[in-house]
N, C-alpha and C positions, 0 to 999 in steps of 0.2 A: 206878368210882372207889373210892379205898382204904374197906374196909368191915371193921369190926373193932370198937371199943371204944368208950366213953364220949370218948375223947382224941380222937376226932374233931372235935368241937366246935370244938376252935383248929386242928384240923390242915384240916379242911372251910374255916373264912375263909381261912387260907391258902394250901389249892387255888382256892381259888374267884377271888384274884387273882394266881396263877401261870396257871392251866388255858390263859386264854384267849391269855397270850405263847404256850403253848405250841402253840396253835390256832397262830397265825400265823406258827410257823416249818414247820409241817410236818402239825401232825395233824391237823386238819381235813381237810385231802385224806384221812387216813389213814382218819378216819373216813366220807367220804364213799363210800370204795371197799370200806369194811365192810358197811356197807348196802344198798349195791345192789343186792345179793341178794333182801333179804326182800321177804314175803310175808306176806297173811295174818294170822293172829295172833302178834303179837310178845310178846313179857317181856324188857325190857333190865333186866339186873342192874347193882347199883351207878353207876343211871345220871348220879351226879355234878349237875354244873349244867345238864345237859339237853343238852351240846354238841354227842351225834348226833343230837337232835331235827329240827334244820335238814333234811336228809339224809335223811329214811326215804322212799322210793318211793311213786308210785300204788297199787301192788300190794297195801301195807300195808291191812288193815282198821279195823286197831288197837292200839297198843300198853299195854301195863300196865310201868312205870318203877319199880323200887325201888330206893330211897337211903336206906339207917338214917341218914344224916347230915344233921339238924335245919338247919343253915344249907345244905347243899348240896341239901337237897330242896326247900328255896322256893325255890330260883332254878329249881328245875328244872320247877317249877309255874308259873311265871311264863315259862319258854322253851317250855313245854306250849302257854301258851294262841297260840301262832305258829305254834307247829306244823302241817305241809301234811297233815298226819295224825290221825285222834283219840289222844289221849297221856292215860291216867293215872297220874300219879306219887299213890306211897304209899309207908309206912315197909315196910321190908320187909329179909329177907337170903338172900343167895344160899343159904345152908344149910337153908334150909326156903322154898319156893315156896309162893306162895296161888294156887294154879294143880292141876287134876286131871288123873288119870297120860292121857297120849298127847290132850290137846287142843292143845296149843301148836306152831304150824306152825314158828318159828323164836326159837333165843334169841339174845341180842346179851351179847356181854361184852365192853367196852371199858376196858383199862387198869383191871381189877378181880379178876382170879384173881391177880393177884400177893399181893394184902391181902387176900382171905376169908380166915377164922379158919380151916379144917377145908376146904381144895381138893378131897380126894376125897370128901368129901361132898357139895358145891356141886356136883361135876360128875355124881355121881349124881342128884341132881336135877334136872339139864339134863335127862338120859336119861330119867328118870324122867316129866317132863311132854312133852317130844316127841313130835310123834305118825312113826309110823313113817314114813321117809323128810324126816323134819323137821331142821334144820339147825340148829346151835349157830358162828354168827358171830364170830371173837375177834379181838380188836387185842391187843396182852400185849407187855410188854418183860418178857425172859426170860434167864436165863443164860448169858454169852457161848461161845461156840463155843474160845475160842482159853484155851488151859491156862494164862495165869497171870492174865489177866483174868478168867476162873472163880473160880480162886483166893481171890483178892482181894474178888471180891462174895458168896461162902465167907463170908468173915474178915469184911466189913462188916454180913453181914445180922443176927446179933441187936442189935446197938445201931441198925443203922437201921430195924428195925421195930420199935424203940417210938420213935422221934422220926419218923416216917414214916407212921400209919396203919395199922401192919400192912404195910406192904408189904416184900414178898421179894425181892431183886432176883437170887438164884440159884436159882429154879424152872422146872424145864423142862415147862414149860404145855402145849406142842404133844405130846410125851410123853406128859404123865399125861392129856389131854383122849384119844390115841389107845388108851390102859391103861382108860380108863375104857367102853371098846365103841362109840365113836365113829368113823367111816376118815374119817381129816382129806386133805382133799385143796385143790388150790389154795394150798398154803401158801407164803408172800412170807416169807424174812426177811431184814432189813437193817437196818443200822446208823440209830439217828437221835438228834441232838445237842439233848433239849427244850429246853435256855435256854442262850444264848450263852455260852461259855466252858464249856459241858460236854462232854467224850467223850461219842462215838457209842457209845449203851449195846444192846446187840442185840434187838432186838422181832421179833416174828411175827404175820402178818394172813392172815387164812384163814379156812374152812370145815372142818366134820364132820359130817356125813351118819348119824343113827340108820339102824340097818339095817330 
């Protein structure tokens, strides 16, 4: 979830009662098919209100959950303690992991590279604690595919990431995640409309594979 500045505070209450509309039109499955993968020891970045908790598999040992965002990290402490999983959520940012280099079996990023402050740093730190053959998980809405809708989220994205968290809506996430020495493979992308009366903004749900 969007991870950036002090302005989360108000921008966090008002994820926290959009997220779950947005759970019920679509993303939840989205994140449920995020997950199924993992394994093992997890670190979900920007884990928002906890919403892939539901969702993490058998396989899971354990996850470590960070959310810089003080109203969205207690909810996500409170969806922890349901979790089919052990789940510890802490303050934390993607740009520096409390995690050492190649222990982390798999990372989760859900609808959160769009708003890290520094993306090619966050993603070096994916790589950086992965252990080798470890997988970086991503759900991402991403830069549209068709040139004037490109355009257009061009021209929108400095005024909407500072009313937005940090968030970019013209980054091509599946790009810099493969720029970054990840082979992303498995990758879905497809249009999806978060809240009634919005255009279908382009997302991407996949895998990356450290070598």
């Amino acid at each position: 979830m969007p991870e950036n500045t002090p302005r989360e505070s108000s921008f966090g209450r008002s994820f926290a009662r959009v997220g779950p509309r947005m759970d019920a039109r679509g993303a939840a499955d989205h994140r449920r098919r995020l997950v199924a993968a993992a394994r093992g020891v997890v670190v979900e970045i920007g884990a928002g209100y906890g919403a892939t908790f539901p969702f993490y598999p058998a396989a899971v040992t354990g996850v470590l959950a960070l959310e810089p965002d003080p109203t969205l990290r207690g909810l996500a402490r409170a969806a922890a303690s349901k979790a089919p999983v052990p789940v510890t959520v802490e303050d934390g940012m993607a740009e520096s992991l409390p995690a050492a280099d190649a222990t982390v079996d798999v990372v989760v990023s859900s609808l959160v590279l769009c708003s890290v402050a520094d993306q090619p740093a966050a993603l070096t730190e994916v790589v950086r604690v992965l252990r080798p053959g470890g997988l970086l998980l991503f759900y991402e809405h991403v830069r549209s595919a068709h040139r004037v809708l490109g355009a257009a989220e061009d021209l929108l994205t400095p005024l909407w990431s500072r009313v937005a968290g940090g968030c970019h809506p013209n980054r091509d996430t599946a790009a810099a995640i493969a720029g970054a020495g990840l082979a992303v493979q498995d990758l879905d992308r497809f249009g999806f409309s978060v809240l009634p009366g919005n255009p279908r903004v382009a997302h991407v749900l996949g895998a990356a594979r450290k070598p």
